[in-house]
C-alpha positions in Angstrom: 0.0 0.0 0.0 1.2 3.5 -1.0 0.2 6.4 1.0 0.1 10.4 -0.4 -0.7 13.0 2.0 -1.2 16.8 1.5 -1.0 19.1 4.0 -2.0 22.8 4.2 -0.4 25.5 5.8 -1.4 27.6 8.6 -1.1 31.5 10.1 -0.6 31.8 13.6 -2.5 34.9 14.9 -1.7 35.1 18.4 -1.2 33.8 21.8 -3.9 34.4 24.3 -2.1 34.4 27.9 1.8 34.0 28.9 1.2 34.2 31.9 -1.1 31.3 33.1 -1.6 32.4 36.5 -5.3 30.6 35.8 -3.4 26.7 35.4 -3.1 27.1 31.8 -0.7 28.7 29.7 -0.5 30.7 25.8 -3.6 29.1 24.4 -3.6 29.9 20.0 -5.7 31.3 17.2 -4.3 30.6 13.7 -6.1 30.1 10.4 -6.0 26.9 7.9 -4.5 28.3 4.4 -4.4 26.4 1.3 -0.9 27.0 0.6 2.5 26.3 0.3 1.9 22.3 1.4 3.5 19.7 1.9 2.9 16.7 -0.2 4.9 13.1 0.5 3.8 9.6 -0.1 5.2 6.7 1.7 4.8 3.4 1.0 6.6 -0.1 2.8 10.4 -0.9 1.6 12.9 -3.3 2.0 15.1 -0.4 2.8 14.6 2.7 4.9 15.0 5.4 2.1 14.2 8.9 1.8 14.0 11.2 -1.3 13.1 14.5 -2.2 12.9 17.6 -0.3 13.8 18.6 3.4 15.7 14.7 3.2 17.5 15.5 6.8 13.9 16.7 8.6 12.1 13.6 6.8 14.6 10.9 8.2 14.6 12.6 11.6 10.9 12.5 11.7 10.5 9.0 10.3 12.6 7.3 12.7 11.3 8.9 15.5 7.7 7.7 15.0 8.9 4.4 13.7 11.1 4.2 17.2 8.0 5.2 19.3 5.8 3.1 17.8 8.1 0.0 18.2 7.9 -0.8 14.3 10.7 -2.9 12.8 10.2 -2.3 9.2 11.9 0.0 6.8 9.9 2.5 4.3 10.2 4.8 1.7 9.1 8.4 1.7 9.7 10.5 -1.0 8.8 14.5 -0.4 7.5 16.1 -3.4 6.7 19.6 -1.8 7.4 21.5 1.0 6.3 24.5 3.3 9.5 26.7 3.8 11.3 26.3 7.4 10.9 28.5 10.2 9.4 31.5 8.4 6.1 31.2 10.2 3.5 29.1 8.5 4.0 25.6 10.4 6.5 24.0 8.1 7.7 21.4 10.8 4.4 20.2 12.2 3.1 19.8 9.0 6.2 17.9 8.0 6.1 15.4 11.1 2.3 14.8 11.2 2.0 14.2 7.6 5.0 11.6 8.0 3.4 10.3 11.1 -0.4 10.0 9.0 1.6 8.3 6.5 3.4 5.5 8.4 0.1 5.0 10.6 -2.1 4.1 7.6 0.8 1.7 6.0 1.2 0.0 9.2 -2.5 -0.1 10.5 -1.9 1.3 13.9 -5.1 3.0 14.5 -3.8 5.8 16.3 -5.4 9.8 16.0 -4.4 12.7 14.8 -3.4 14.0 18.5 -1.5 10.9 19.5 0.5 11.3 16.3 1.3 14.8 17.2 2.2 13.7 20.6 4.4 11.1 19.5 6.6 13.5 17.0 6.9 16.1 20.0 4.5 18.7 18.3 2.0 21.0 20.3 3.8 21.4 22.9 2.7 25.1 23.0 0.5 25.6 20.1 -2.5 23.4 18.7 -3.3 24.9 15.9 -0.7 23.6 13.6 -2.1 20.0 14.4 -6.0 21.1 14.1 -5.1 22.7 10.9 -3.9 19.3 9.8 -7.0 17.6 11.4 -9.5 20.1 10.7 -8.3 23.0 9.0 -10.6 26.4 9.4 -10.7 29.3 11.9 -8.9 27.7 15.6 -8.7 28.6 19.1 -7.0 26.3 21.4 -7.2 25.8 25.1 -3.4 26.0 26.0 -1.3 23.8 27.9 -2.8 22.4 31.4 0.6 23.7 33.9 -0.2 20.7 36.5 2.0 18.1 36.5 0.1 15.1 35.6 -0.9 17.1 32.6 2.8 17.9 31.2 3.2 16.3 27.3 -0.5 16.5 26.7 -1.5 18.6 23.7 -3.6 21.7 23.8 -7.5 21.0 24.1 -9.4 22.6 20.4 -11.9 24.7 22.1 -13.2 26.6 18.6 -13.0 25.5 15.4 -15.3 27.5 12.7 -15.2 28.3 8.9 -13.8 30.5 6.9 -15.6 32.3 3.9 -14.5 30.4 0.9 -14.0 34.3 -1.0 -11.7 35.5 1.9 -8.1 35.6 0.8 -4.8 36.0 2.8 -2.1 38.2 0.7 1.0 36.7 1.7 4.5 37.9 1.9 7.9 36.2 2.9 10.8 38.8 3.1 14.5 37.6 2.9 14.9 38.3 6.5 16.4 36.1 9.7 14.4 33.0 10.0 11.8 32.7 13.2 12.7 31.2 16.4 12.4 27.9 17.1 13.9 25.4 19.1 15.4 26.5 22.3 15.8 30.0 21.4 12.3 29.7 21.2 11.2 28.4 24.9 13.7 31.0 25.9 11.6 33.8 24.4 9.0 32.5 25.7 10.1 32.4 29.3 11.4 36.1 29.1 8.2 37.2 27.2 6.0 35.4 30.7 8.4 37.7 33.0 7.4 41.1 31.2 4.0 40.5 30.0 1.6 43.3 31.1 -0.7 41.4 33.1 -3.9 43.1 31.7 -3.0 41.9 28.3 -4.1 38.0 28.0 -7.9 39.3 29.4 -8.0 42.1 27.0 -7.1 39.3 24.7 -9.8 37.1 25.9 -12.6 39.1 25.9 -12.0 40.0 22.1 -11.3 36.9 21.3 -14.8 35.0 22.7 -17.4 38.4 22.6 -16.1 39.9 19.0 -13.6 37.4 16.9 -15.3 34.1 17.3 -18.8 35.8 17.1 -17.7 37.5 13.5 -16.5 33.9 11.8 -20.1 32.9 12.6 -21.2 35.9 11.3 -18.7 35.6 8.6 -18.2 39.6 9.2 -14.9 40.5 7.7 -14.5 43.7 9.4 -15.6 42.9 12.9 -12.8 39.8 12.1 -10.3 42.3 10.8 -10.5 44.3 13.6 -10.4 41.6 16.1 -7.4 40.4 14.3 -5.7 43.9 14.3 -6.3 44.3 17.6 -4.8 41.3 18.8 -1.9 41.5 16.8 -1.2 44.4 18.5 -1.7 43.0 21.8 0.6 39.9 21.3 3.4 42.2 20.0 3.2 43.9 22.8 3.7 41.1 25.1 6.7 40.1 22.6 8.3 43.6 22.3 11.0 42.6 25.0 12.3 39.7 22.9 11.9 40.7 19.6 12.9 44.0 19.4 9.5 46.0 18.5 5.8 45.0 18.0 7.2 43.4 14.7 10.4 41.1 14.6 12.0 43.5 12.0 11.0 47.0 10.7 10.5 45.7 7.1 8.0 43.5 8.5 6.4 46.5 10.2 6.8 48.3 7.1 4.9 45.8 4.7 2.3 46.1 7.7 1.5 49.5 7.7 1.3 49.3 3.8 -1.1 46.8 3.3 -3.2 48.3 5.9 -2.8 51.7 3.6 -4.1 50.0 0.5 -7.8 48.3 2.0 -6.7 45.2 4.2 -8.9 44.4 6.6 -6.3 43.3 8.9 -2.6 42.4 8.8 0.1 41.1 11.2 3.2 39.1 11.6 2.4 35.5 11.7 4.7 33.7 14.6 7.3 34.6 15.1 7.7 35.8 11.1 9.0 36.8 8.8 6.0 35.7 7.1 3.4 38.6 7.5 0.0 38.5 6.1 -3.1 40.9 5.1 -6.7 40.2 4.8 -8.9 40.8 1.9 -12.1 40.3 0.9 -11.2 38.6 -2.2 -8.7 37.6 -4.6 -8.9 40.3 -7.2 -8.6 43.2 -4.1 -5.4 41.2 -3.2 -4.5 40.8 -6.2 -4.0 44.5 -6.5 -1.7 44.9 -3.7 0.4 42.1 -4.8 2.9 43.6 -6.9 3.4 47.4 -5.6 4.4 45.5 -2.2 7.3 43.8 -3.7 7.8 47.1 -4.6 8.1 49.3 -1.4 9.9 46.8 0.7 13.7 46.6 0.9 14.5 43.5 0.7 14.0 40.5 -1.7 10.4 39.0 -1.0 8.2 36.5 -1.8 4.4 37.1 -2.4 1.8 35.1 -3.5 -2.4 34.7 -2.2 -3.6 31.7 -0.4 -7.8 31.0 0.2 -8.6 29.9 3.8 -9.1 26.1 3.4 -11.7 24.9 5.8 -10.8 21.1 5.2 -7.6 19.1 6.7 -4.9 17.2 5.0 -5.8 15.2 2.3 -4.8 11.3 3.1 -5.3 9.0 -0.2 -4.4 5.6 -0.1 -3.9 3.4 -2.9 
């Protein structure tokens, strides 16, 4: 049996509380997008082998669910496409649960989409990477449960809605220093907790469940926008100690400020960047924008439009 899995991308949009003086810490909103993806296929081998892109990544991942599972045989996985690393659209988690899908379907071990994510070591501080694989849409998480008894277990979805189909995402990937990740990351992190203004996660809150959730139901694109504005504000903030400025890097703040100029609904810095991201209302208003951004920014950058994709990974076995 051969396995192909395609995966979609994600934004991250925000974390809700770095503090967790209430037993549960950061808690996510991100947004399902249909692209870049990663697409693999996998299928049983006599030897382990691994081709394609992101080869180094793809072995690692591999033989860490293989070794966790306790399965003795070898595969092949070959790695058609991938989501660029580290520039804030969920490259890895992608990467390890669609290798993790993979090898569960070929060797029948039942297991869910959580456990698999739990297995490779992903959501550890953000679920919706793994929802977005699962689910795809509009996510809010739960966070991570701070009691002991709780520590490895993934953050509880809490929200999961759908995004207009006509809503597009104008994209743009500037040539700058890759995101944190890693241990530079839970180091941020930990200084981010110790400066955080403490009125900032329930500011967060209360737009998050009385304005943001209620305008994905309403599909209202400017009561979303400005939810969306509003919290990217609020999380950069609560970053500014670590990264420098409400934005990781002025030409992100720059590209910002301009999409905002020319009709975006909302725009923001998606993780910890460089990818940053406005909101339209469809693809021929983004579509606009596109090219005069490459334009005003500095530095060499990628742009391109993605739709909101309100489905998770494609699995096809065959």
């Amino acid at each position: 049996m051969k396995v192909k899995v395609k995966s979609p991308s994600r934004l991250h949009l925000g974390i809700i509380d770095l503090k967790g003086d209430l037993g549960r810490i950061y808690g996510s909103i991100g947004v399902t997008i249909d692209k870049p993806n990663v697409v693999l296929t996998a299928e049983k081998n006599e030897q382990f082998l691994i081709q394609g892109a992101d080869a180094a990544r793809t072995r690692l991942f591999a033989q860490r669910f293989l070794k966790r599972t306790k399965v003795a045989e070898k595969v092949n996985i070959e790695v058609e496409e991938t989501i660029p690393k580290h520039v804030g659209l969920g490259s890895g988690t992608q990467l390890a649960i669609s290798i993790g899908e993979a090898l569960n379907r070929i060797f029948g071990l039942g297991l869910s989409i959580e456990e698999i994510a739990t297995l490779m070591g992903r959501g550890r501080i953000s679920g919706v990477g793994l929802y977005a694989f699962k689910n795809g849409g509009f996510i809010v998480d739960g966070g991570i449960d701070l009691k002991a008894k709780a520590k490895g277990k993934i953050p509880p979805l809490i929200f999961r809605g759908e995004v207009p189909d006509k809503w597009c995402f104008l994209i743009a990937v500037p040539s700058l220093e890759r995101g944190l990740y890693g241990n530079r990351e839970i180091k941020a992190f930990k200084e981010a907790k110790l400066t955080v203004n403490r009125g900032i996660p329930g500011e967060i809150s209360r737009v998050v469940l009385l304005k943001m959730i209620p305008s994905i139901l309403d599909r209202d694109i400017e009561s979303f926008g400005w939810s969306l504005s509003y919290i990217e504000r609020k999380v950069g903030e609560a970053f500014k100690a670590v990264q420098g400025g409400v934005f990781r890097d002025p030409v992100i703040g720059e590209g910002v400020r301009f999409l905002i100029r020319k009709g975006a609904y909302a725009a923001g810095q998606s993780s910890w960047g460089p990818a940053f991201y406005g909101l339209y209302g469809n693809k021929s208003e983004a579509e606009d924008v596109k090219y005069e951004l490459k334009d005003v920014l500095t530095v060499k950058t990628n742009v391109f439009l993605a739709s909101p994709q309100n489905k998770g990974a494609e699995v096809k076995e065959s």
